[in-house]
N, C-alpha and C positions, 0 to 999 in steps of 0.2 A: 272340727279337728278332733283326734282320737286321741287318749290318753288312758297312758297304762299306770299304774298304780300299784306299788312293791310295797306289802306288809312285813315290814322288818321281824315283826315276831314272829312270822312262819320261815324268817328266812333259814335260819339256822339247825331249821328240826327239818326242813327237805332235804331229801335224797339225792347225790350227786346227780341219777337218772332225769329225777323230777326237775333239776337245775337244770339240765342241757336241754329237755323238751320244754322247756318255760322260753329257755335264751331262744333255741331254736325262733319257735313261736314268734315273739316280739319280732325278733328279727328278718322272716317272713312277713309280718304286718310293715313293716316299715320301709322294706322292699315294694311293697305292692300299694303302697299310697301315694293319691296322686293330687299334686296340688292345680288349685286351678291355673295356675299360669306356669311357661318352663321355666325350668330353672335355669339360673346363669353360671357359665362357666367358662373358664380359663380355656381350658385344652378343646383343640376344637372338633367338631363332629364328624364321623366316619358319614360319607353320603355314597351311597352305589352310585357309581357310574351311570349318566344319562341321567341323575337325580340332581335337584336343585336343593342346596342347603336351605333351612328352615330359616325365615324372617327372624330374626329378634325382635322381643317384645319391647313395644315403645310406649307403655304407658306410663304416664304419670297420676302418682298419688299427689289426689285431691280431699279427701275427706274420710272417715271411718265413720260406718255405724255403731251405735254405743248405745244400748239399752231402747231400740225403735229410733231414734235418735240421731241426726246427725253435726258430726264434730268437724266442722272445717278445719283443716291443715295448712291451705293456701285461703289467702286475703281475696275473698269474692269480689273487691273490688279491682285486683290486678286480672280478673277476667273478663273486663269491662271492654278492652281495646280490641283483645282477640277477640272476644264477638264481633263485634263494631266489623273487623278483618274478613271476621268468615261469612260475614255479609257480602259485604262488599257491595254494596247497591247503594252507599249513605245513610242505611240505619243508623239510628243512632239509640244503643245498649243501654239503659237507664238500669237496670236490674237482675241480677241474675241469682239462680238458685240451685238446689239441688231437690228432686220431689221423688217421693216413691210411689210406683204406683202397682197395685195391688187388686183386681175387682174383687176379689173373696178370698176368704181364706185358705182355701186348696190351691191357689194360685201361689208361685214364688214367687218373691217383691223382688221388682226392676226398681235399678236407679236410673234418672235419668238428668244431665246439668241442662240447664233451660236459660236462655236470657231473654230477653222483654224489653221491644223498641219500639220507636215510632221511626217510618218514611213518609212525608211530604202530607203529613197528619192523618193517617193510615197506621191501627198494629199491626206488628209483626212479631212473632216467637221463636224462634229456634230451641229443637232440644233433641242431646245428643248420650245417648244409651250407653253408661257407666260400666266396667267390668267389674263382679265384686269378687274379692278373695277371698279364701278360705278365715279370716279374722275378719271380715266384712270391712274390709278398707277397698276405698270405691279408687279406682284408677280409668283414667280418661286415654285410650288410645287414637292413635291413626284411622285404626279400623273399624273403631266404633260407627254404628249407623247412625245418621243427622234426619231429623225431619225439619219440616219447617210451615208454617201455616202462614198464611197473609190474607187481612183481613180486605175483603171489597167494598163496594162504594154499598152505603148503608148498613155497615155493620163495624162496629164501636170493638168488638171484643171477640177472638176465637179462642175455641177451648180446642184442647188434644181430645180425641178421643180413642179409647181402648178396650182391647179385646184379652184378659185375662192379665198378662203383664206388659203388653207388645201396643205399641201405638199402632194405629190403621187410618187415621186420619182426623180432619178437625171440623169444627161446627162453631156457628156464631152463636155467641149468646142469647140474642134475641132470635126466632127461629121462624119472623117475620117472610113472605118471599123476596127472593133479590139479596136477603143477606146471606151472600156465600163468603166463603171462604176457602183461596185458593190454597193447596196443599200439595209437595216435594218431598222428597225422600233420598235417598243417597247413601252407599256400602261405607262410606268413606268420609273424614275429616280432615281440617289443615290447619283446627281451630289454634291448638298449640305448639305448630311447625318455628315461628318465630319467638316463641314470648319467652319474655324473660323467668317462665317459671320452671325452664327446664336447668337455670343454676343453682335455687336449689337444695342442696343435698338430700333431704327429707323426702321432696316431689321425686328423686330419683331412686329411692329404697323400690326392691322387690318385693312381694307379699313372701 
C-alpha cells in the first residue's frame, strides 16, 4: 500500500505553484492505484451493449497475515462441515488449516486453506488457493482453485507438491512403488456456498 506523508514545516514556506503540483501529484497517484480486488459500489456500472456486467466479488475474509504470521478471523473449527460438504464422498474433516507456501524467496507466497480427512481408512486433503489483499487479509472465494490429493492402497500420507507458489500435484510420503496418490484439480469451489460464515459481518468486509 502507498502512502504519502505531508511535512507540516515545509507546509507553509511552499509556493501557491508548488501546492497545486504536490495536490495535482497525490491526486494522479490515487487515481491510478489499483487494489487487488473491485471495489463495491452503490450505483451501478455502465456495460456496452452485447457486454455482460462484471461478477461480484464473493469472498469471504478468513484470516490476515501479520508479521509471516497468520491471525484467524473465523473459528477453524466452523470450517470443519464445509469441508466434510465439499467432499462429499463421506470424508470425514478432522483438521484444517491455513499454509503458505513459498519454494524460495523470489517466489510470492500463496495462501492456501487445506483440510485433512480420512475415507473408509484412506487420507484425503483438500486445499483451496486464498486471495490475498493488498493488507494481506486472506479471502476464500467461489473462484478460487481446489486441489485435492487421495491417498491409494499402500500409502499412509500425501504431500502437495509445488512448483514456485502453485501446487502441480501430490506424492506419498513413503516413495515405496504402488504408493501413489490420486490427484484433481478444479477452477472452482462450493466450499462456502452454504455455511453459516457468510453471516458474519467481519467475513463480509471488502479488503
Amino acid at each position: 500500500m502507498i502512502r504519502f506523508t505531508l511535512f507540516a514545516r515545509h507546509w507553509r514556506t511552499a509556493s501557491n505553484a508548488g501546492f497545486f503540483l504536490v495536490l495535482i501529484l497525490l491526486l494522479t497517484a490515487a487515481c491510478t492505484r489499483r487494489e487487488a480486488f473491485p471495489e463495491e459500489s452503490d450505483q451501478p456500472l455502465e456495460v456496452a451493449e452485447g457486454e455482460e456486467a462484471p461478477e461480484k466479488y464473493d469472498g469471504v475474509l478468513l484470516a490476515q497475515v501479520v508479521f509471516d504470521s497468520v491471525d484467524y478471523i473465523v473459528d477453524r473449527k466452523d470450517l470443519l462441515q464445509p469441508f466434510i460438504q465439499e467432499f462429499g464422498d463421506g470424508t470425514v474433516v478432522d483438521k484444517v488449516m491455513i499454509r503458505k507456501v513459498q519454494e524460495t524467496e523470489k517466489d510470492d507466497p500463496a495462501y492456501y486453506l487445506v483440510g485433512l480427512g480420512i475415507r473408509s481408512g484412506a487420507f484425503k486433503s483438500m486445499a483451496l488457493q486464498l486471495d490475498v489483499a493488498s493488507d494481506n487479509s486472506l479471502y476464500l472465494s467461489s473462484k478460487s482453485p481446489k486441489y485435492l490429493c487421495d491417498a491409494g492402497p499402500g500409502c499412509e500420507f500425501c504431500y502437495f507438491t509445488f512448483v514456485g507458489n502453485k501446487i502441480v500435484g501430490c506424492e506419498c510420503a513413503t516413495r515405496a512403488a504402488g504408493n501413489n496418490c490420486g490427484y484433481k484439480t478444479s477452477d472452482s469451489n462450493a466450499l462456502l456456498a452454504k455455511s453459516r460464515l457468510r453471516q458474519v459481518e467481519r467475513s463480509a468486509q471488502r479488503p
